[in-house]
C-alpha positions in Angstrom: 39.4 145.1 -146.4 42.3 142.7 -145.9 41.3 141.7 -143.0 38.2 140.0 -144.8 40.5 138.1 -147.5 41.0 134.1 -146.5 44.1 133.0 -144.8 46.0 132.1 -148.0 45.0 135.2 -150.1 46.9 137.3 -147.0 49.4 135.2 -147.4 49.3 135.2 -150.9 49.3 139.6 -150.7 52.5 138.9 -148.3 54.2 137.3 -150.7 53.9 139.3 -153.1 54.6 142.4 -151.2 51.6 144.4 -151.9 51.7 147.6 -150.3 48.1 148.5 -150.7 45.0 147.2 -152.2 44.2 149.1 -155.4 40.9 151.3 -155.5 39.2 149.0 -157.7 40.0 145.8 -155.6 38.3 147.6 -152.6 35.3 148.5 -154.7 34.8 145.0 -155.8 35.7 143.6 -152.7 32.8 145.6 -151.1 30.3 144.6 -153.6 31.6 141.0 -153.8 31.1 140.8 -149.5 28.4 143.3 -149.1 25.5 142.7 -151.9 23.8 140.2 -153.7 24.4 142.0 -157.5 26.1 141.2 -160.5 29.3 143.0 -161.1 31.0 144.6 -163.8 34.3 146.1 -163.8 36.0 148.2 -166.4 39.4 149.6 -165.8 42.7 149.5 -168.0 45.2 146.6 -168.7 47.1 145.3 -165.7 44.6 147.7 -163.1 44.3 144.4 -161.0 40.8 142.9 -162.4 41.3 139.7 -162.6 42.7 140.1 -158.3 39.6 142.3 -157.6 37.3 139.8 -158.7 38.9 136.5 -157.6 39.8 137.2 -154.6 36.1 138.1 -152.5 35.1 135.5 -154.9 37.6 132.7 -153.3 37.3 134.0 -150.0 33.6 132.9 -150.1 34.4 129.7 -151.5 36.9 129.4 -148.6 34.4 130.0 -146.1 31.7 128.2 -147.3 32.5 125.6 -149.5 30.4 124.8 -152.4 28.4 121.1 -152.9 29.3 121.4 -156.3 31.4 123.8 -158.7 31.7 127.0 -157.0 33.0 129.5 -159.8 32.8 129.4 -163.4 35.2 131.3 -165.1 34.6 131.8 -169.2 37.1 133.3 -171.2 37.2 133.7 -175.7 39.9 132.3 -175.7 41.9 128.6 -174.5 45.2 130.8 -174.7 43.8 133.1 -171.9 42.2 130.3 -170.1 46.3 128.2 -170.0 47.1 131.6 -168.7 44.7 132.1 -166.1 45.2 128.7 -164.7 48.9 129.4 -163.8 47.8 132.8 -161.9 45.0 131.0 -160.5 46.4 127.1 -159.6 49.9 129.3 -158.2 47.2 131.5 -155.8 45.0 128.2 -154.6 48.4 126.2 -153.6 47.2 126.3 -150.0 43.5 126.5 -150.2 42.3 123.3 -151.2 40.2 124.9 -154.0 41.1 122.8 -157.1 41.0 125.0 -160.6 40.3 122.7 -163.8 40.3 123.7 -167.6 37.4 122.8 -170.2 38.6 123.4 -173.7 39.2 121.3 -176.6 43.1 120.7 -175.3 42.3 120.0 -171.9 43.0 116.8 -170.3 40.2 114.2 -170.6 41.0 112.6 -166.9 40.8 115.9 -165.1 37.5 116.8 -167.1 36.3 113.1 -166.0 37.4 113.3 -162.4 35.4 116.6 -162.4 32.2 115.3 -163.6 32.9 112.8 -161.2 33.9 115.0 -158.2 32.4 118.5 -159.0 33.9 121.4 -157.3 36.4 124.1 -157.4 36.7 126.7 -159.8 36.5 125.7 -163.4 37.5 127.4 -166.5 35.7 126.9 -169.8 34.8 128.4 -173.2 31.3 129.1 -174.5 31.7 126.3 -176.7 32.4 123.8 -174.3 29.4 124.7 -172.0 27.4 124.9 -174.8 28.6 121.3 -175.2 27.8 120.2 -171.5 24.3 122.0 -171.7 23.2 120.2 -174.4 24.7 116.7 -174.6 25.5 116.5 -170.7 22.2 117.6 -169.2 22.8 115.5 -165.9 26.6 115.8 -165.6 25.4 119.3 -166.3 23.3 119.7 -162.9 25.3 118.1 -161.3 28.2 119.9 -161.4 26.7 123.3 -161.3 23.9 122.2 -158.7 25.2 124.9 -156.2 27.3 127.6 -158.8 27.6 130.6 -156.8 29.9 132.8 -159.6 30.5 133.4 -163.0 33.2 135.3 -164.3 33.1 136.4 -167.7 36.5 137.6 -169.3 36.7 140.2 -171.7 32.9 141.5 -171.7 34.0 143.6 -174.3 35.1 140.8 -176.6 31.6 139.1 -175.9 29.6 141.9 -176.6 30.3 142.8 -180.4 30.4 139.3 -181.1 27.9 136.3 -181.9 29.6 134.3 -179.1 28.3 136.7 -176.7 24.9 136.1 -177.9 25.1 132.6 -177.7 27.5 132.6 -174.3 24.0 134.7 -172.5 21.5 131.6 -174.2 23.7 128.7 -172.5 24.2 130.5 -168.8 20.1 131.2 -169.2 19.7 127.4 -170.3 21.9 126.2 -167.4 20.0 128.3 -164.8 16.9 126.7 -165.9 18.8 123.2 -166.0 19.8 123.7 -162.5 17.4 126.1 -160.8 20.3 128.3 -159.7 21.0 131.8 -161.1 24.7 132.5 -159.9 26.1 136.2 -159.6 28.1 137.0 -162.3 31.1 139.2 -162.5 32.4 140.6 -165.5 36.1 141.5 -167.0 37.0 144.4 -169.7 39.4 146.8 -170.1 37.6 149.0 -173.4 33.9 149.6 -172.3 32.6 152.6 -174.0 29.2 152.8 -172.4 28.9 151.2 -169.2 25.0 151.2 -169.0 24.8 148.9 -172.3 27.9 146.6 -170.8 25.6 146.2 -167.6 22.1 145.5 -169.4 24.2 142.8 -171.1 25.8 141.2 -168.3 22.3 141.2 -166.1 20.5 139.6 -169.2 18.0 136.5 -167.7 19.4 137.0 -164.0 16.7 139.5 -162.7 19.9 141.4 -160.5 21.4 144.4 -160.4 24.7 145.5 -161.9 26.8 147.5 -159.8 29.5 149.1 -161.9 31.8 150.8 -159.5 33.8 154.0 -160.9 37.3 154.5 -159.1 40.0 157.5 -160.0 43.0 155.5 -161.2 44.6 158.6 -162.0 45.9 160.0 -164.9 48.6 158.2 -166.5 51.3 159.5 -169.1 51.6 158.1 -172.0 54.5 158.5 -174.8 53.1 158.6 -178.5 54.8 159.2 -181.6 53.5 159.2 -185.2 56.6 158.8 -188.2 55.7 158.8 -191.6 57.8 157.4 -194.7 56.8 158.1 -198.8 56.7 155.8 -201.6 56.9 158.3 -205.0 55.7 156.5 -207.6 58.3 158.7 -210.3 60.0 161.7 -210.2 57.6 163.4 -212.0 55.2 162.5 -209.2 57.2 164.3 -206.8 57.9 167.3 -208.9 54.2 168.2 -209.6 53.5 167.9 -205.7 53.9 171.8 -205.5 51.9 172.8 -207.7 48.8 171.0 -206.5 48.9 171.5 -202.6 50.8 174.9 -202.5 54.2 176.3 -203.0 54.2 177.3 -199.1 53.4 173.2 -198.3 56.8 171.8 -199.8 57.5 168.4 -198.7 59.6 168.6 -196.0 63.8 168.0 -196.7 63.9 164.9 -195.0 61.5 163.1 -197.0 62.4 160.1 -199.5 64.1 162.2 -202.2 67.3 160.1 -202.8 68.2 157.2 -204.1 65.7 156.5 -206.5 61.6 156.3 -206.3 59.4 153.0 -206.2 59.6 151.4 -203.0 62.2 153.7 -201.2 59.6 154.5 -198.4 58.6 150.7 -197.6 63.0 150.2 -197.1 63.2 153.6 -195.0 60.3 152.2 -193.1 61.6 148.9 -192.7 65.3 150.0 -191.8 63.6 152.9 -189.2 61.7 150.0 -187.3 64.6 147.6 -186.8 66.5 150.4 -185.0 63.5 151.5 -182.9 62.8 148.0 -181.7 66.7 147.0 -181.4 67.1 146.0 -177.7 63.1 147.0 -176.9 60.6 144.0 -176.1 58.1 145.2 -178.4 54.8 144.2 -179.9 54.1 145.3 -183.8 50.9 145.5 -184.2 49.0 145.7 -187.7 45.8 144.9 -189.1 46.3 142.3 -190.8 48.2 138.4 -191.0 49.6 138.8 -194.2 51.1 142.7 -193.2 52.3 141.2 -189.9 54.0 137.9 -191.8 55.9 140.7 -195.1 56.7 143.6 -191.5 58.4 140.9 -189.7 60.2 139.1 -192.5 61.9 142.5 -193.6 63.3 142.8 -190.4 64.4 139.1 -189.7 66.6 140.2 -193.3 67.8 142.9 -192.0 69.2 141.8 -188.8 70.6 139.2 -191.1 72.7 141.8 -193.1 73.5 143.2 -189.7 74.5 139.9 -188.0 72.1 140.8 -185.7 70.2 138.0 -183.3 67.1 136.5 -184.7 64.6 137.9 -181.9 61.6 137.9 -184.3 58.2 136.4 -183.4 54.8 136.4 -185.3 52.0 135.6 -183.3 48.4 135.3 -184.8 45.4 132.2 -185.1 47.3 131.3 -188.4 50.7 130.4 -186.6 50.4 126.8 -184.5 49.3 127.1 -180.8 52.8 125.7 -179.6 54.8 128.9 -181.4 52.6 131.2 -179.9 53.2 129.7 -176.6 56.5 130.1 -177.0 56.6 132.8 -178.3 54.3 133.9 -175.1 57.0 132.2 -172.5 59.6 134.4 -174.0 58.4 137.5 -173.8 57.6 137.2 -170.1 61.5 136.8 -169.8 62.0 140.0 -168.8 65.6 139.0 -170.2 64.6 138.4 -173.7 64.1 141.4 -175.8 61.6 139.8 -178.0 60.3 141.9 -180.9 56.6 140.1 -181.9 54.5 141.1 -184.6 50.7 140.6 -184.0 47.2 141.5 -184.8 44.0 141.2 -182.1 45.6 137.6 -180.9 47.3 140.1 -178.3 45.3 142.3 -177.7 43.5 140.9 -175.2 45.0 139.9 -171.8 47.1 137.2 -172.1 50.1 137.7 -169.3 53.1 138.8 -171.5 54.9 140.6 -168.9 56.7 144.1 -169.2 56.6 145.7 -172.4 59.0 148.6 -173.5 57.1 149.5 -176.4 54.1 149.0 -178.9 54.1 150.0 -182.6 51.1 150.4 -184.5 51.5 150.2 -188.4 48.6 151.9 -190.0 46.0 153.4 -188.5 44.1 151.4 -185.6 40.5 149.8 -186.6 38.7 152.3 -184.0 39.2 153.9 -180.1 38.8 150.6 -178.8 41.5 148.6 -180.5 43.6 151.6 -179.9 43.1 151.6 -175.9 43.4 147.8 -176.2 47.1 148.0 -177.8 47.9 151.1 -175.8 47.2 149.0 -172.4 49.4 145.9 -173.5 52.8 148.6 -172.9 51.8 149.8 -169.8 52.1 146.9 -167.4 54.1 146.8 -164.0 54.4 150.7 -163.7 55.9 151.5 -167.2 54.8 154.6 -169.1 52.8 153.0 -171.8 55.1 154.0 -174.9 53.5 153.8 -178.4 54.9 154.2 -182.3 52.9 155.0 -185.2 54.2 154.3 -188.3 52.7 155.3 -191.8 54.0 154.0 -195.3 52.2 156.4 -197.9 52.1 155.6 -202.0 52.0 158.7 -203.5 51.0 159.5 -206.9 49.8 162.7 -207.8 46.8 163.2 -210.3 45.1 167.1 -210.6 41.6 165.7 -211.5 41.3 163.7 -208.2 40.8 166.3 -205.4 40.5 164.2 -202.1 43.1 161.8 -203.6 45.9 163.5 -201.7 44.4 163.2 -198.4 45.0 160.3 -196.6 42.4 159.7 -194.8 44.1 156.7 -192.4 45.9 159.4 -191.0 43.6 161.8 -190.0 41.8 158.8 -188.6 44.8 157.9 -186.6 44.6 161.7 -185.1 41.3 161.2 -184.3 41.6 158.2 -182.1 43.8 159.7 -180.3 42.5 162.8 -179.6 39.5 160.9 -178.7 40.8 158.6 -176.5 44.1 160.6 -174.8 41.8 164.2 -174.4 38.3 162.7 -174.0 38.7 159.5 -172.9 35.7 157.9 -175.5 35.6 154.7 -176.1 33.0 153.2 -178.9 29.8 152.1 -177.2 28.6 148.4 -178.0 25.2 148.2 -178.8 23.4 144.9 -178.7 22.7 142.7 -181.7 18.7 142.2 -181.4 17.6 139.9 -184.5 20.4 137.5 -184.6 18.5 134.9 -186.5 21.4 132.9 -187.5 21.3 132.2 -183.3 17.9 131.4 -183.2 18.4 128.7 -185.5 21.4 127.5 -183.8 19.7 127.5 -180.5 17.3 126.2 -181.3 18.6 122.9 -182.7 20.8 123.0 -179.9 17.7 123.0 -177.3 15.9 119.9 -179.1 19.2 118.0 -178.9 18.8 118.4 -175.6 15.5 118.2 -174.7 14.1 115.7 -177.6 10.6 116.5 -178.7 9.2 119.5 -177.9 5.6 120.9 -178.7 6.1 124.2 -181.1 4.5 126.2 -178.6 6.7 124.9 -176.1 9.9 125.5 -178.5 8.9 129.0 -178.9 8.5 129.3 -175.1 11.6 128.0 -173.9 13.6 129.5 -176.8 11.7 133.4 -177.4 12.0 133.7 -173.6 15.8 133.8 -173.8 17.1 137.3 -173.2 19.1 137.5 -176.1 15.7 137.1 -178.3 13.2 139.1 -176.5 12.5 141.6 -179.3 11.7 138.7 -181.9 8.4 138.8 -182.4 6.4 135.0 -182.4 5.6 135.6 -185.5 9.2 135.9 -186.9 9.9 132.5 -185.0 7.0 130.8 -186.9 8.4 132.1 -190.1 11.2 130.7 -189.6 10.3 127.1 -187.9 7.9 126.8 -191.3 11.4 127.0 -193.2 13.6 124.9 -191.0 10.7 122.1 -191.3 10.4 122.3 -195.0 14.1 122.4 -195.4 14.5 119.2 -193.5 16.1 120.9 -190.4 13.1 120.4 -188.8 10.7 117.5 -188.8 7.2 117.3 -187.4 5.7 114.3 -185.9 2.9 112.7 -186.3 1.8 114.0 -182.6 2.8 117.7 -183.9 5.5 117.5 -182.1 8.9 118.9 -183.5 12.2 117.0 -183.5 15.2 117.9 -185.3 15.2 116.9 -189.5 17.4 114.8 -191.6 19.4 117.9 -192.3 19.3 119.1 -188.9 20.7 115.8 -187.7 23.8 117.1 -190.0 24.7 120.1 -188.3 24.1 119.0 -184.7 26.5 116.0 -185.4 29.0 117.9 -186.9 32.1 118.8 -184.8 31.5 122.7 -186.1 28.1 122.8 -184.8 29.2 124.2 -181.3 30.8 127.3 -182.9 28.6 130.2 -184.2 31.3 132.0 -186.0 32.7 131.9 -189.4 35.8 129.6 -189.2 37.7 128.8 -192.6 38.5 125.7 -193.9 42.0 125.6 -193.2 45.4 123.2 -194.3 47.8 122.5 -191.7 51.6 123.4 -192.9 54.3 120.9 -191.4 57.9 121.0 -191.6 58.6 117.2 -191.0 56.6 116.8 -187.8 56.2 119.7 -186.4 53.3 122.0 -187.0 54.0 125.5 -188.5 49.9 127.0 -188.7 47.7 126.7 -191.1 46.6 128.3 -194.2 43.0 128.6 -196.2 44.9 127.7 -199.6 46.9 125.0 -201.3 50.4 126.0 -202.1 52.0 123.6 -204.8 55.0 121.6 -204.7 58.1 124.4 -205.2 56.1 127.5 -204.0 57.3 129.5 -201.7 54.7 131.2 -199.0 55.5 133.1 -195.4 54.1 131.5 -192.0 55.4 132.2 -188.7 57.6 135.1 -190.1 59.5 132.4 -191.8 59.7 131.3 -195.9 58.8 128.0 -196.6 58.6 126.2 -199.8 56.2 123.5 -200.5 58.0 119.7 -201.2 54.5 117.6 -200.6 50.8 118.2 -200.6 48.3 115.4 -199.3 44.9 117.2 -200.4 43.0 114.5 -198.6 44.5 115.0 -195.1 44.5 118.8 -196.0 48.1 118.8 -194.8 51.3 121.0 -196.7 54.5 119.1 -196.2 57.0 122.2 -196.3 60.6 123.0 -196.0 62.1 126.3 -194.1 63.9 128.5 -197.3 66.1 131.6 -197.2 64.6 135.2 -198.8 61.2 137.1 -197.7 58.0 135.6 -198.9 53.9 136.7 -198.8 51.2 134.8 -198.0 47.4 135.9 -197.8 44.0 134.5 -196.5 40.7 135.1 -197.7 39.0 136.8 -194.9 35.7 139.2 -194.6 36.3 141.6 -192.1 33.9 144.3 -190.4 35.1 147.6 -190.0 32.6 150.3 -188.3 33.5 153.5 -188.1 31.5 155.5 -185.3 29.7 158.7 -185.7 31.5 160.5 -182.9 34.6 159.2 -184.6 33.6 160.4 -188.0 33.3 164.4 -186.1 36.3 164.0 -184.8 38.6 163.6 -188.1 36.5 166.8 -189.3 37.3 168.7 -186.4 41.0 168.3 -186.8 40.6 169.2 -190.3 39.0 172.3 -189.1 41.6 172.9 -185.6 45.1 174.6 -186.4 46.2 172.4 -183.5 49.4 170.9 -184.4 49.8 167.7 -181.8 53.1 167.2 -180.4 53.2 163.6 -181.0 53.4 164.5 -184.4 57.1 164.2 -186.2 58.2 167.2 -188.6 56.9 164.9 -191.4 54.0 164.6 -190.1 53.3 168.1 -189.5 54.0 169.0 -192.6 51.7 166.5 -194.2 48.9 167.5 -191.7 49.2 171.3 -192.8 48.7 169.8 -196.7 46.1 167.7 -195.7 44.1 170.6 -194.5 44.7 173.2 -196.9 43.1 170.8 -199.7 40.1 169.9 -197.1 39.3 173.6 -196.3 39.8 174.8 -200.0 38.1 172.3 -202.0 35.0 173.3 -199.6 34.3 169.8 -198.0 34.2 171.0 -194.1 31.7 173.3 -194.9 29.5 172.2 -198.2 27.3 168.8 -197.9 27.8 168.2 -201.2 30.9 169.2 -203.3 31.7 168.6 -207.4 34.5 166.6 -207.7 34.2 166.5 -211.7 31.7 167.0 -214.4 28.6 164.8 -213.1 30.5 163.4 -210.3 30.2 164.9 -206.5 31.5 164.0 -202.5 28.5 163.9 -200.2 30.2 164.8 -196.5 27.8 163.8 -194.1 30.3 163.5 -191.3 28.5 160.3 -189.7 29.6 156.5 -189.2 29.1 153.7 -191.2 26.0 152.3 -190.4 24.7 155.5 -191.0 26.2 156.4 -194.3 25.2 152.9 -195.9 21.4 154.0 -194.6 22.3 157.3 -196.7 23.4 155.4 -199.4 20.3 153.0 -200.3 18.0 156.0 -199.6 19.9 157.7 -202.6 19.4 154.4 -204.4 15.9 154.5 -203.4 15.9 157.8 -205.7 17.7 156.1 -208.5 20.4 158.0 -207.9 23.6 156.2 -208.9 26.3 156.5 -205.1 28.8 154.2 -203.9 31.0 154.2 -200.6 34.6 153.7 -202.2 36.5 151.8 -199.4 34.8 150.7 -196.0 36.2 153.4 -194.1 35.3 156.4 -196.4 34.5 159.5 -194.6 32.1 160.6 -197.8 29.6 158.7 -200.3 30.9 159.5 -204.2 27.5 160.1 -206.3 27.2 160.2 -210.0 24.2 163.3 -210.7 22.9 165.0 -213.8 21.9 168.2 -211.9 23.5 170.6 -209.7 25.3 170.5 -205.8 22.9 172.8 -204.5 19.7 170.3 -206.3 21.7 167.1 -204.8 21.6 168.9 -201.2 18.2 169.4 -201.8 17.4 166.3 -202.3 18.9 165.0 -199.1 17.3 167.4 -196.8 13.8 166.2 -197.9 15.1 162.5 -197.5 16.2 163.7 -193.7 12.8 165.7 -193.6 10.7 162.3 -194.8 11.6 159.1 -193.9 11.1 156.6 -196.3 9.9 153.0 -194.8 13.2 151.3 -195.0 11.6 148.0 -195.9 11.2 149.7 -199.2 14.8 150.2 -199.7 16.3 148.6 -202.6 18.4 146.5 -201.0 20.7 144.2 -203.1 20.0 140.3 -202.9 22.5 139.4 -200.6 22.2 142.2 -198.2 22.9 140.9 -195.0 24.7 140.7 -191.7 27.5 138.4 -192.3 27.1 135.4 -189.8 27.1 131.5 -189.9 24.2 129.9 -190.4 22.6 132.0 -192.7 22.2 129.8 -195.5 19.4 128.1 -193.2 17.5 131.6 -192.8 14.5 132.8 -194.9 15.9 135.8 -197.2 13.2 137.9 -195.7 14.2 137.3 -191.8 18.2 138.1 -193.2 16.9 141.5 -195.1 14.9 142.5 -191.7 18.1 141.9 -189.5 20.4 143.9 -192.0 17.5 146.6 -191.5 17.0 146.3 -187.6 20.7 146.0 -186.8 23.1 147.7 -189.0 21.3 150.3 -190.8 20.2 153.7 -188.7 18.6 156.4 -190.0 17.7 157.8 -186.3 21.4 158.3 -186.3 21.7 159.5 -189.4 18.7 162.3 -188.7 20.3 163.4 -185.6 23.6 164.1 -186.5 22.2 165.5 -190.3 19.9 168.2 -188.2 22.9 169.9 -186.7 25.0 169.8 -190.0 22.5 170.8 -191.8 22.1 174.5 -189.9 25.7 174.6 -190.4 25.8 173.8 -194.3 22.7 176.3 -194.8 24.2 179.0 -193.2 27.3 178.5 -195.1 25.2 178.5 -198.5 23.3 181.7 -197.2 26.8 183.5 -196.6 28.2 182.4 -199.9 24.9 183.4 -201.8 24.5 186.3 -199.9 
């Protein structure tokens, strides 16, 4: 296969002393040379992707140069496209291919010389072709008159998110434009279902997607979970006993000194700045504001240790010229950078060797887990990764399931998932994205001017990303747009965008189709810290950047905090919605190592210990075994063992019954139900529900019952409720996975009746 590659890719291999080609850069290679399909490949962080597909890709470029731009590579994010273009410009020095970014940053010559001159390779987000497609129709076919590739980054990324949607609208919009339909290749290390991946990536191209399997072997991996106890009093810890077990005593070594309160959060704290001294490490956690408090605690105490500042905070809050920074440093294989992050690193962004990764808290699902996992196993290492857990224990004998902690177990279950049965989540496709429609639509009669409504609907219902909207759904929602003012008809019948329209289309947001808070920018003097989504007043102290800053000057109208650095440890907080969805298959998996006497070696002492305690209370307050157990007088745990989706169906069926049920947190394995009668009637009850399916229309679904997305304000409250219907409720799942629990629960009821 070398023999195939262009002069300067050889050269470029012999430079960089590759001994052999890796499995999946031959399998690309021979789809790349030897087909006409699309491509999709799906291997771990650092397998050589982004190598495999670029460089059959280039070769063809090489040999026959294109009359316009050749390849058009799209990546989520501008930080991944600066990083690309170094790979990328450092492996075209001697080809003559030029490489040229399209972002917001980019430089306005290069983007004009391209429009000008088109050809190369150029790199771009959906926004910004979204932006050429509909404001640049001719510079549009010009410059992608003869495309022959496009590579999408992080299919992954794409697919669970309303930029994918809208990224498959503009390349089918573009192919009409210019009468091409390039191949495209796509990038992702965490595809749980490759079938679903492929349907997406061959949406409106009418090819097929070769998805090419190759053994990379199986890799070690070093995990470790540690676990540290806030009591919230003494009596607290004395009681323990007597609720879990004598034979379950908290382990020796577990916060018992030194007082209660907080002791576990400064155990924690001290345990991570001595696991991380000397280690280029990423901390990841779930959210900004635990990221900002982790990393300020340890900046203090390599203070009190006279230690070197080498902390980092890197998320979308902190300025794009500290995260770059931050980015150069930690490819210094010199610098032993500790950086504490949430998903901003999780995707492929070139930060060189890493000697760890710590997780804090349990990871949102499989796929954030192997995302994290495949950042610390670059370049040969043994991917090495710490899970740390800070519990707040208070003990209360009426509250049954209060002792378990349920993140834990979770935690266990990812793994297990992932290291034994290497599942990933699959991504299933979003099919009435209405807030989309609307956008694309707009964005087509920007474009195009006035259109006819049957030629609307046939340019926009055509677009693979709609094809299960019915007409009739579009014509509902056209009536609104046009008696809203987003729409306005003509006295030909035409349809041309409204008087309100005209404000979204000319709005520098319009482009983007996700939720993006207003934000302030925070300066120390002139120099940009991040922003935040709140105003801080003059002599308050917030954290940004893993620093304290204290507000001197506010100007509301610029939305701009004038701030000073200040000693101490600070918090900050932003007011964000986020989606958590907890898989079925996951959902098994945490009851299955409540029911296993497995005790995982990654575990510490601690952690065994509270493992064992954990499943003594699951397996004797009955919940493994009993759909339905009685928590309290009136008040019972329905343990369907399903995901999320699936539990909220549950959940408004009960309601449909008027019987009273709420999911406490997002990530509750069980619905809590307030009932007059008794468990075995409540059980009852939901076997004929699973036995007779209600019409979910008839649901009593609460007002503002829908999926969250932008531009739903402009959408008819009936066309929202149908979407929250079609696309997150399931109650085919929900059957499925009820049937086989339910011969289980029966049986048990038999046995204990019997």
């Amino acid at each position: 296969m070398f023999e195939r590659y262009a002069p300067f890719i050889q050269d470029f291999i012999y430079m960089n002393k590759w001994d052999e080609l890796r499995g999946i850069q031959v399998a690309a290679a021979e789809v790349i040379f030897d087909t006409d399909d699309n491509l999709l490949l799906s291997s771990g962080t650092a397998s050589g992707k982004t190598e495999a597909a670029f460089l059959p890709i280039l070769t063809h470029l090489y040999e026959n140069p294109s009359r316009s731009v050749g390849v058009l590579y799209i990546s989520p994010l501008k930080a991944l496209i600066n990083d690309q273009f170094k790979r990328l410009e450092l492996l075209l020095l001697d080809s003559h291919i030029p490489v040229t970014r399209w972002h917001g940053d980019a430089s306005q010559t290069k983007k004009a010389e391209l429009i000008e001159n088109p050809q190369g390779l150029l790199q771009i987000t959906p926004e910004s072709l979204e932006s050429l497609v509909s404001g640049k129709r001719g510079a549009c076919i010009s410059m992608f008159s003869d495309l022959r590739f496009i590579v999408i980054d992080e299919v992954h990324y794409f697919m669970r998110d309303a930029r994918g949607l809208q990224l498959l609208c503009v390349l089918e919009r573009m192919q009409r434009l210019t009468g091409t339909t390039p191949r495209r290749i796509g990038l992702s290390a965490t595809l749980g279902d490759l079938s679903l991946a492929q349907n997406w990536l061959n949406t409106g191209t009418s090819r097929n997607c070769a998805a090419p399997v190759t053994d990379e072997g199986k890799r070690k991996i070093r995990l470790h979970i540690e676990r540290f106890v806030n009591l919230t009093e003494k009596r607290d810890y004395e009681t323990k006993e007597q609720i879990i077990g004598a034979s379950l005593r908290e382990p020796q070594n577990t916060v018992n000194a030194g007082g209660y309160g907080d002791q576990g959060d400064r155990e924690h704290f001290e345990y991570l700045f001595k696991q991380t001294l000397d280690k280029k490490t990423i901390i990841f956690t779930n959210s900004r504001e635990e990221t900002e408090f982790v990393l300020a605690n340890l900046r203090e105490i390599a203070l009190r240790n006279k230690s070197p500042d080498i902390y980092r905070v890197h998320h979308g809050n902190v300025s794009a010229l500290l995260r770059e920074t931050t980015e150069d440093e930690m490819k210094n294989d010199d610098e032993k950078i500790v950086t504490g992050a949430t998903v901003t690193l999780e995707l492929g962004i070139d930060i060189g060797s890493l000697d760890q990764a710590v997780q804090i808290g349990a990871p949102m699902n499989v796929a954030s887990f192997a995302q994290r996992l495949g950042r610390c196993g670059r370049r040969g290492q043994i991917p090495q990764l710490l899970f740390t857990f800070v519990e707040s224990i208070k003990i209360d004998s009426s509250d049954i399931l209060g002792p378990i902690n349920w993140e834990f177990i979770r935690t266990i279950g990812i793994v297990e998932l992932y290291t034994r049965e290497h599942w990933l989540e699959p991504i299933y496709p979003r099919r009435f994205a209405y807030n989309l429609l609307y956008h694309q639509t707009l964005s087509h009669l920007k474009s195009s001017g006035e259109l006819s409504p049957a030629a609307l609907a046939t340019a926009i219902l055509s677009l693979g990303a709609f094809r299960d909207i019915p007409q009739e759904d579009y014509k509902i929602l056209l009536a609104h747009l046009i008696d809203t003012n987003q729409l306005e008809k003509t006295e030909r019948g035409g349809i041309i965008i409204g008087r309100e329209g005209e404000k979204s289309v000319n709005s520098h947001k319009f482009l983007t189709v996700f939720i993006a808070p207003e934000y302030l920018l925070v300066k120390d003097e002139n120099r940009t810290i991040g922003t935040v989504d709140k105003v801080y007043p003059v002599g308050i102290r917030f954290a940004l950047a893993g620093m304290t800053w204290e507000t001197i000057d506010v100007n509301v109208k610029s939305k701009v905090i004038f701030v000073k650095r200040v000693p101490g440890i600070s918090v900050v907080d932003w007011d964000v919605k986020g989606e958590i969805d907890i898989h079925t298959t996951l959902s098994q998996k945490i009851r299955s190592v409540l029911e296993s006497d497995d005790m995982y070696p990654y575990l510490s002492e601690r952690c065994q210990s509270r493992l064992a305690e954990i499943r003594y209370i699951a397996r004797n307050c009955g919940i493994l075994v009993n759909l339905v157990t009685q928590l309290a007088d009136k008040r019972f745990a329905i343990f369907p063992w399903v995901g999320t989706r699936q539990m909220f169906t549950l959940h408004y069926m009960l309601s449909h019954r008027k019987i009273k049920n709420k999911l406490p947190w997002m990530t509750c394995p069980y619905l809590e139900v307030q009932f007059d009668g008794t468990a075995t009637e409540l059980e009852e009850i939901i076997y004929e529900i699973m036995e007779n399916k209600p019409n979910m229309y008839d649901l009593p679904l609460p007002d503002n019952a829908q999926v969250i997305g932008k531009y739903n304000e402009f959408i008819p409250q009936k066309l929202l409720r149908k979407q929250f219907i079609e696309d997150y409720l399931d109650f085919e799942g929900l059957a499925v996975n009820h049937t086989g629990s339910q011969v289980k629960y029966r049986k048990h009821s038999r046995g204990n009746n019997g």
